[in-house]
TORMIBA-612844 format. One line per 3 residues: number of its first residue (from 1); their letters; for each residue x, y negated, z of C-alpha. Coordinates in steps of 0.02 Angstrom, whole numbers. Example, Ala and Ser with C-alpha at 12.3 -4.5 7.8 and 13.67 -1.06 7.14 Angstrom:
BEGIN
1	AS	615 225 390 | 684 53 357
This chain:
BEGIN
1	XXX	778 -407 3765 | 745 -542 3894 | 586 -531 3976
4	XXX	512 -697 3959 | 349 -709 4110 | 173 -669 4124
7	XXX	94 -695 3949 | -105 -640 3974 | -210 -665 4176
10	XXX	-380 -584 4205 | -425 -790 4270 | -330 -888 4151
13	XXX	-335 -785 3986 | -182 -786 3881 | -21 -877 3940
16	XXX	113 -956 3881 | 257 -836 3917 | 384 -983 3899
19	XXX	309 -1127 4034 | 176 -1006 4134 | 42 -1123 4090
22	XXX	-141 -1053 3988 | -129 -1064 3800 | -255 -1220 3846
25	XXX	-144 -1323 3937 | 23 -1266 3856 | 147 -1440 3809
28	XXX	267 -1303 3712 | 170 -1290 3557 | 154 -1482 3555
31	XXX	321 -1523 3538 | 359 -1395 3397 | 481 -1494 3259
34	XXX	406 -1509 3076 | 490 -1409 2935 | 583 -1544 2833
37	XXX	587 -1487 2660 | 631 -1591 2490 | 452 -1674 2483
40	XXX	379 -1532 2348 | 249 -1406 2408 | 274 -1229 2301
43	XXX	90 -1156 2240 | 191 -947 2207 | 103 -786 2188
46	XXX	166 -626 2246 | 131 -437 2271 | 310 -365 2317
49	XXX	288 -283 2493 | 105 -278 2490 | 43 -123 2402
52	XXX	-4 -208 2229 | -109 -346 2321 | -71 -534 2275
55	XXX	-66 -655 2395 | -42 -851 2358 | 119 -919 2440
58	XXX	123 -1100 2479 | 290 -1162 2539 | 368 -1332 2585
61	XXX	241 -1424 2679 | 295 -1527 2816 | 195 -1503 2945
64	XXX	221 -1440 3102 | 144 -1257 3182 | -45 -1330 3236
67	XXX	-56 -1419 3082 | 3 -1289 2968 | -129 -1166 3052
70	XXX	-257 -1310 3041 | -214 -1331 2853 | -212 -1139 2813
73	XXX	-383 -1113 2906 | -455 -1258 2778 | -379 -1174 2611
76	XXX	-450 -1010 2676 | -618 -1093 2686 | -601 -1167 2493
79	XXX	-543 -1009 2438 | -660 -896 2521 | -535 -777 2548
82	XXX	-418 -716 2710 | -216 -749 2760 | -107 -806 2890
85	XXX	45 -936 2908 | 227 -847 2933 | 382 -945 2958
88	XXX	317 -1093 2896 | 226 -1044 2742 | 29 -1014 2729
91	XXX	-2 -858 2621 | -169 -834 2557 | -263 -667 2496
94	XXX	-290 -649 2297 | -245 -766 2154 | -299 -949 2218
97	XXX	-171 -1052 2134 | -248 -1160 2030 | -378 -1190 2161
100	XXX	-250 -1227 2290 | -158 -1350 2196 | -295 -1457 2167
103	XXX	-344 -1465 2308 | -154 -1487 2385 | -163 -1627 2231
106	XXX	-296 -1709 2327 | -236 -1722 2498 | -70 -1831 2427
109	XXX	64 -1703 2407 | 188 -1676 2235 | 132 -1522 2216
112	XXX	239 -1379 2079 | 167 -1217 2021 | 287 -1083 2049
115	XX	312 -915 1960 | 231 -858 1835
């Protein structure tokens, strides 16, 4: 494994470990390439690796890191619930999918409902 720099300083905070710069003043993120995808966003549910608990999986929006985060932070809101983003897709804790595709609906994406 290739040790990659400094990636937290007691005056700067966290670091990028890729330029050296603060998380702040990092151009790395920035220039992240959006996930091309065929133009549908997938609304899925799933429990398989998660001890019986369902999260909502949504899939093929094209939008890069920062936006995707930005995005998942504002579903989370609407559905009052928790999750994270993971290789591209934002998953979302508990059965939101009807929710979530209205409001995907809304902000001007084709939007499928996946699964069952």
């Amino acid at each position: 494994m290739k040790n990659k720099g400094l990636v937290y300083s007691t005056e700067q905070g966290r670091m990028c470990p890729d330029c050296g710069q603060s998380k702040e003043e990092c151009n790395c993120k920035q220039n992240q390439s959006v996930i091309y995808s065929d133009g549908i966003v997938r609304v899925s549910r799933e429990t398989k690796g998660r001890k019986g608990k369902g999260v909502t999986l949504i899939t093929g929006i094209p939008l890069n890191e920062i936006e995707l985060k930005f995005l998942a932070k504002e579903l989370k809101t609407k559905c009052g619930s928790g999750g994270t983003v993971k290789d591209g897709v934002i998953e979302i804790q508990g059965d939101h999918r009807d929710r979530l595709v209205e409001e995907l609906q809304i902000r001007g994406w084709t939007v499928k409902r996946v699964g069952g």
